[in-house]
C-alpha positions in Angstrom: -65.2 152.1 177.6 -65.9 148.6 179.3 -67.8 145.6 177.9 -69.3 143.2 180.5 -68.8 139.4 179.2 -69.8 137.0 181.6 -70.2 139.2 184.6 -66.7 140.6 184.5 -65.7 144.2 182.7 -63.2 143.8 180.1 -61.6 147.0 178.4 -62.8 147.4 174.5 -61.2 150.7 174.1 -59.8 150.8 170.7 -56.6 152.8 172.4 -56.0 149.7 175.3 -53.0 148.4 174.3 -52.4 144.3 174.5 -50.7 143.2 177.6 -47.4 140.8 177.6 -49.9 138.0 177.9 -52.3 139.0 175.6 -50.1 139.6 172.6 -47.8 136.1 173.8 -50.8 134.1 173.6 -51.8 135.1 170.3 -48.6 134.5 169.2 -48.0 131.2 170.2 -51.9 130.1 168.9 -50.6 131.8 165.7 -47.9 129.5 165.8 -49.7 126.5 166.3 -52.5 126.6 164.6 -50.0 127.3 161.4 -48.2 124.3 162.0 -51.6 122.4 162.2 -52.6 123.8 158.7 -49.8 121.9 157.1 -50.1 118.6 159.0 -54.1 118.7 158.2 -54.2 119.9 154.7 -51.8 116.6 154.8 -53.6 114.2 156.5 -56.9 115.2 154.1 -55.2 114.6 151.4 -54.5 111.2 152.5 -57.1 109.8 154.7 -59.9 107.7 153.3 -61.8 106.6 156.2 -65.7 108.9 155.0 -65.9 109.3 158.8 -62.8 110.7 159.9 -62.6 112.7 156.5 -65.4 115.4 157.5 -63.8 115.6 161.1 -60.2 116.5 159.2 -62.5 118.8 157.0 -63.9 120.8 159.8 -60.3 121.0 162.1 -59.1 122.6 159.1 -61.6 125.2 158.6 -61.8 125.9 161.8 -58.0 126.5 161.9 -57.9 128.3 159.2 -60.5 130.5 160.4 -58.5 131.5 163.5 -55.2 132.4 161.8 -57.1 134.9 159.5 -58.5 136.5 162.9 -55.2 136.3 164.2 -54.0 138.1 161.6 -56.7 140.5 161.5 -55.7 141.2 165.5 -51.8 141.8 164.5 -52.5 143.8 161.9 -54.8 146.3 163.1 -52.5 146.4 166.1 -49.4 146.8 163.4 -48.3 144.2 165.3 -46.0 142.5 162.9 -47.5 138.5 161.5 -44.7 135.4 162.1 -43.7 133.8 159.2 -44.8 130.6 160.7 -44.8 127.9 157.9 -45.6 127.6 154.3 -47.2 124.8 152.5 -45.3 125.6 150.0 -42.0 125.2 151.9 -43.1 122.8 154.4 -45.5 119.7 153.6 -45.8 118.1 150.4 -49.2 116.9 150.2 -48.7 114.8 147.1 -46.4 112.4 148.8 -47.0 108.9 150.4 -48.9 108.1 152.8 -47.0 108.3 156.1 -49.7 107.7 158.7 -53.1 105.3 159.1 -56.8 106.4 159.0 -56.6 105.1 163.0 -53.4 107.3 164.3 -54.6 110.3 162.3 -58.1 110.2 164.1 -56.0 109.4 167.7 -53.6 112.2 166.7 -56.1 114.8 166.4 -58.2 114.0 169.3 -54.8 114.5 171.1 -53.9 117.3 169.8 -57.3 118.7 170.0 -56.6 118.3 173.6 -54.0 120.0 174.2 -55.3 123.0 171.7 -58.2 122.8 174.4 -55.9 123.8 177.5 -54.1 126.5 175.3 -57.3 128.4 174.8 -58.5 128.0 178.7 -55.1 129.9 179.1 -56.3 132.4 176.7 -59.2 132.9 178.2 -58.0 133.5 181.7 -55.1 135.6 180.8 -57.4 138.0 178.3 -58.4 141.3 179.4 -59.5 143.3 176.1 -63.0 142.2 175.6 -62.2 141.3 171.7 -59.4 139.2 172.7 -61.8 137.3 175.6 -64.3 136.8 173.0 -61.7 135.3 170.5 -60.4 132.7 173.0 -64.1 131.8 174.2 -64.6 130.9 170.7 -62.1 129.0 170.1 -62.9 127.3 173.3 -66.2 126.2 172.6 -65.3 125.0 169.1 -62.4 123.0 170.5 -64.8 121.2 173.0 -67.1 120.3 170.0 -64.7 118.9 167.7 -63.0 117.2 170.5 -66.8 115.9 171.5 -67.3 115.0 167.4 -63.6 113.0 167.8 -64.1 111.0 171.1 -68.0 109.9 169.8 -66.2 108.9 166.7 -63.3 107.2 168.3 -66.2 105.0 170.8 -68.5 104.8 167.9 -65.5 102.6 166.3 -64.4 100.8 169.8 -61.0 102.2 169.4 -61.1 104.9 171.9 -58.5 104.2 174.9 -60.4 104.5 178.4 -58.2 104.6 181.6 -58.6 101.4 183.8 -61.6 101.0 186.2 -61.1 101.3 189.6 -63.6 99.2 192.4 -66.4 101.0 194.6 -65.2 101.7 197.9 -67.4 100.5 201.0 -67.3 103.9 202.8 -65.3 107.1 202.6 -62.1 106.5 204.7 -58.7 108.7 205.6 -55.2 108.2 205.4 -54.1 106.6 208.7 -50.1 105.8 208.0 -47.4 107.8 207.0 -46.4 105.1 204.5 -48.9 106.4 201.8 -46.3 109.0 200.8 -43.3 106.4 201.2 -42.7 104.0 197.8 -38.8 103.5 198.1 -38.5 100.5 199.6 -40.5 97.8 200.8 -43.6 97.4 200.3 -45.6 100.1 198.3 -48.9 101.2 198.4 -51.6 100.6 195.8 -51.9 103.5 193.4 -54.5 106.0 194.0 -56.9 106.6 191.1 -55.2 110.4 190.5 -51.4 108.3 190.1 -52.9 105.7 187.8 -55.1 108.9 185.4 -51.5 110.3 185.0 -49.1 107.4 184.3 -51.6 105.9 182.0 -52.0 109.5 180.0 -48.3 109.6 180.2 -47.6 106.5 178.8 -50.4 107.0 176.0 -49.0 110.6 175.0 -45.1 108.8 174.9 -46.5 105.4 173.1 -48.2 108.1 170.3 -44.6 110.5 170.2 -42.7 107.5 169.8 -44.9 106.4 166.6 -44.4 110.3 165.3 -40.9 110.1 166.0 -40.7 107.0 163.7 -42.5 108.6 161.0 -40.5 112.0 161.0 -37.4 110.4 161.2 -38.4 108.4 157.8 -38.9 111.1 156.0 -36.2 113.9 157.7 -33.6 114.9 155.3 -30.7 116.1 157.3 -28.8 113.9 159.1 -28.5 115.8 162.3 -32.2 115.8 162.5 -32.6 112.5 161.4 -30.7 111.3 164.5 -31.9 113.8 166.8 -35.6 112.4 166.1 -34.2 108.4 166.1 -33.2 109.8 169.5 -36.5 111.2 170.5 -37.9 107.9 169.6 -35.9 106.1 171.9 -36.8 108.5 174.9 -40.6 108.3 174.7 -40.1 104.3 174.1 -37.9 104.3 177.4 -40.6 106.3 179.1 -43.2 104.0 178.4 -41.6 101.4 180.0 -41.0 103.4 182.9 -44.8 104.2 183.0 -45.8 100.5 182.3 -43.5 98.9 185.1 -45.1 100.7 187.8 -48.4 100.0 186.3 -48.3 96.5 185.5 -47.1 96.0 189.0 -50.7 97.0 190.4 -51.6 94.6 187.8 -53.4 97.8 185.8 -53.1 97.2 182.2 -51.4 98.8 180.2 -52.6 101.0 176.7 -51.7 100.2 173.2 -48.8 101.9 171.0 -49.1 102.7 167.8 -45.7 101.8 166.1 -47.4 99.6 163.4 -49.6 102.4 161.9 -46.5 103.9 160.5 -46.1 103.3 156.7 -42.4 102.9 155.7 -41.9 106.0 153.2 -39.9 107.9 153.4 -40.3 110.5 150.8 -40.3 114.3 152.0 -43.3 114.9 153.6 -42.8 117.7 156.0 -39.8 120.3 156.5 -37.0 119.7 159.0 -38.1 123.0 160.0 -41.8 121.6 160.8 -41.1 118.1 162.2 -38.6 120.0 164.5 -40.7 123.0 165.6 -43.4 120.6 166.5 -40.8 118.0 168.3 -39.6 120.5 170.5 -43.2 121.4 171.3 -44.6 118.2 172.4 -41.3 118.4 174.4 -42.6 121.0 176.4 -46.0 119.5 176.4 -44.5 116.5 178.5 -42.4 118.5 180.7 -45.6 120.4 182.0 -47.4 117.3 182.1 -44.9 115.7 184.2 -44.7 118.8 186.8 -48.5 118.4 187.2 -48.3 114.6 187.5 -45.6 115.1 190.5 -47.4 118.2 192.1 -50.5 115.1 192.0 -48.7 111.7 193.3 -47.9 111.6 197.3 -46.1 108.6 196.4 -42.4 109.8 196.6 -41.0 106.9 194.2 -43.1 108.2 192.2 -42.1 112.0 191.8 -38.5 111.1 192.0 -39.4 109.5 188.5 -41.4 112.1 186.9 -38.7 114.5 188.5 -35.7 112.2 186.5 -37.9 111.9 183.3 -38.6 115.7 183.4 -34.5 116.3 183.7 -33.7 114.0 180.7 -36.7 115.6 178.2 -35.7 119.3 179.3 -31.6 118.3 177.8 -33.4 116.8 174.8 -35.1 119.8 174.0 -32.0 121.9 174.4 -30.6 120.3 171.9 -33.5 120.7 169.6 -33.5 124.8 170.0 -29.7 124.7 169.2 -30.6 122.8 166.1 -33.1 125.1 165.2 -31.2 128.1 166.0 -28.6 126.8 163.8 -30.6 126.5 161.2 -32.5 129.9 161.2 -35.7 127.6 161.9 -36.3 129.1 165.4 -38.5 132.5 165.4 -38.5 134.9 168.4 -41.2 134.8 169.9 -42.3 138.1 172.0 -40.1 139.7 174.5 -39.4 142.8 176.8 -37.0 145.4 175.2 -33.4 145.1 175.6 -32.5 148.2 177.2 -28.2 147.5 177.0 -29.0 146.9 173.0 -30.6 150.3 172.7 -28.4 151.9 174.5 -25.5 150.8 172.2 -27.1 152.2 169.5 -26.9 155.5 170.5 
């Protein structure tokens, strides 16, 4: 049988199996939104700000509400659940503050960003009609909170707007090969595409780097502890990269958020946690750097992104073999090994 959503036929046959994409993207939503249970049920247990409190509030429930469709999904496809993460095992809701009311409410407007993208992938790759339906929901919920978030953030003259850029006389095209060149001499100004990126680039590093501090306050193993020092050091680095070549087209540059980190350093989340969601953001910035090359004709300034993207990729090698190590690291879903099978036999 087919359901038609939005003009298209999508299968709702309870006997359609879910495809690769299907079941991966529920997977790695199941994931996430796991991870953002424990950081949330944190942050409302700490923030005091009766404005940002109700936005916390509602993340939550909403969140909540998706891992119990989630599971719902798995288990009437007896499809087996991750073990994801705890609150039990993994946040400790009762300890210090770690975080300000400010770099909470910045936080979860970026992260409700990113959740944003994840579910427009869901949505494209779905073909059951239940799974579609699921992803569109989550879509339009994600837009609203991230609409509540951003008139909150302006309503309190702390939301970061990229730099203006001044009204052109007249349309006009590209006469001189030297608009792609930026090595040497002198370089063209930045088109308004180049300065959108390096200015989201350096505002996504300048907010890692003030995560980084905090996790590594509060990590207790040592190997972590310096592997999230080091993470610290890499976004700082890169947000000097991004503000070099921005502060030489006199654009300026956005804030960081280093002093809205308290200095406990009592457990607050698992090694486990900070870790899985380290090597996450990791990726994050790798694909944000691919689309920010694939988007600046300036070579000098691809080469960059391309280095950047090279040192980040080694960094998050490491972190899977610390996780692996350490049992943290759960297999996500993959094709059958056929040369395992056959060993069995």
């Amino acid at each position: 049988m087919l359901e038609v959503i939005g003009g298209k036929k999508l299968d709702s046959a309870k006997n359609v199996k879910l495809t690769s994409s299907e079941i991966t993207q529920l997977w790695t939503t199941y994931m996430n939104e796991n991870v953002n249970i424990c950081q949330l049920e944190y942050f409302l247990a700490k923030v005091e700000d009766e404005e940002i409190k109700p936005i916390v509030q509602y993340f939550l429930e909403l969140t909540q509400t998706h891992i119990r469709k989630i599971t719902a999904l798995f288990n009437k496809e007896k499809y087996p659940v991750p073990y994801g993460f705890k609150m039990e095992e993994d946040v400790d809701i009762t300890a210090p503050r770690l975080y300000s009311d400010t770099f909470i409410l910045h936080y979860l407007h970026t992260m409700g960003g990113f959740v944003l993208q994840a579910y427009a992938v869901g949505v494209q790759l779905a073909v059951r009609a239940d799974i579609y339906s699921f992803f569109t929901e989550c879509l339009e919920e994600a837009t609203e909170i991230l609409r509540e978030m951003r008139e909150l953030l302006l309503s309190k003259g702390i939301f970061i707007r990229t730099p203006n850029l001044p009204i052109p006389e007249s349309y006009d095209f590209v006469k001189n090969k030297s608009f792609l060149t930026g090595y040497f001499g002198e370089r063209r100004p930045l088109t308004g595409t180049e300065i959108t990126n390096l200015n989201m680039n350096y505002q996504r590093n300048a907010l890692g780097t003030a995560v980084m501090i905090g996790f590594s306050q509060v990590a207790q193993s040592k190997e972590v502890r310096q592997f999230l020092v080091r993470g610290k050091e890499i976004a700082q680095k890169h947000c000097e990269v991004f503000s070099s070549i921005l502060v030489e087209d006199d654009i300026p540059v956005p804030m960081t958020w280093n002093t809205e980190v308290t200095d406990s350093t009592a457990f607050t989340f698992s090694d486990k946690l900070m870790m899985f969601l380290t090597t996450a953001l990791i990726g994050l910035s790798v694909g944000f750097y691919g689309t920010s090359m694939s988007m600046s004709p300036r070579r000098d300034l691809g080469t960059q992104y391309s280095r950047l993207s090279g040192e980040i990729v080694k960094f998050a090698e490491d972190g899977a073999n610390i996780m692996i190590k350490n049992g943290w690291m759960e297999e996500p879903p993959r094709a059958l090994d056929r040369d395992e099978l056959a060993k069995k036999k």
